[in-house]
N, C-alpha and C positions, 0 to 999 in steps of 0.2 A: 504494500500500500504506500504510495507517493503524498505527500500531502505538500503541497506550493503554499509560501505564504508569503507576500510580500510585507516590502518595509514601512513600519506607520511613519517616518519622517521622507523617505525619497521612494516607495515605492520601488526601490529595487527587491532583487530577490535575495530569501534570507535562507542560509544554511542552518539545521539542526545541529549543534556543536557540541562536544564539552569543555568547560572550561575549570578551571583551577583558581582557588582562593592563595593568594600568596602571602596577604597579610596574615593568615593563622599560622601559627605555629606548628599546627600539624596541620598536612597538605587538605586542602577540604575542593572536592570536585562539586558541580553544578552543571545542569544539562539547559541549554537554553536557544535561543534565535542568533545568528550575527547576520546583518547585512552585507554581501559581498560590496556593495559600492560604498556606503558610507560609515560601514564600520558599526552601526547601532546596534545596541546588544540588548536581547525581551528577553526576559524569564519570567519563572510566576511571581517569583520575590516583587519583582521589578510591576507584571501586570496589577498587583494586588493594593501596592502603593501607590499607584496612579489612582487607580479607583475608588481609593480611602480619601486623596487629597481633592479630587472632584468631589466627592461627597460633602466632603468640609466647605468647600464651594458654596455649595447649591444652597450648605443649610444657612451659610452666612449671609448669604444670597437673600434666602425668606426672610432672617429676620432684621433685614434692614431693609425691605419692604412692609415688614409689619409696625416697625417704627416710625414708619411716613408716613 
């Protein structure tokens, strides 16, 4: 099974990678996105804190319409 996924900042295409944590002390691997053209890297780390910081958005969002 193939599965294509392009890039959310250039719409290139992204390879299935792993990669390696270097700052830990002991080696810590991670499987994630890289885009061949610009280099941007998605994992679920990375999806789940997009999705926390748009939340926070939205909610700051309402309530400085609710204060108007």
């Amino acid at each position: 099974m193939v599965i294509k996924m392009q890039c959310p900042k250039c719409a290139g295409f992204m390879m299935y990678e792993k990669f390696m944590d270097m700052g830990e002390s002991s080696h810590f691997y991670f499987y994630g996105w890289r885009c061949i053209s610009c280099g941007t890297i998605v994992d679920s780390t990375i999806l789940i804190n997009k999705m926390y910081k748009n939340r926070q958005k939205e909610n700051k969002h309402r309530r400085l319409k609710k204060a108007c």
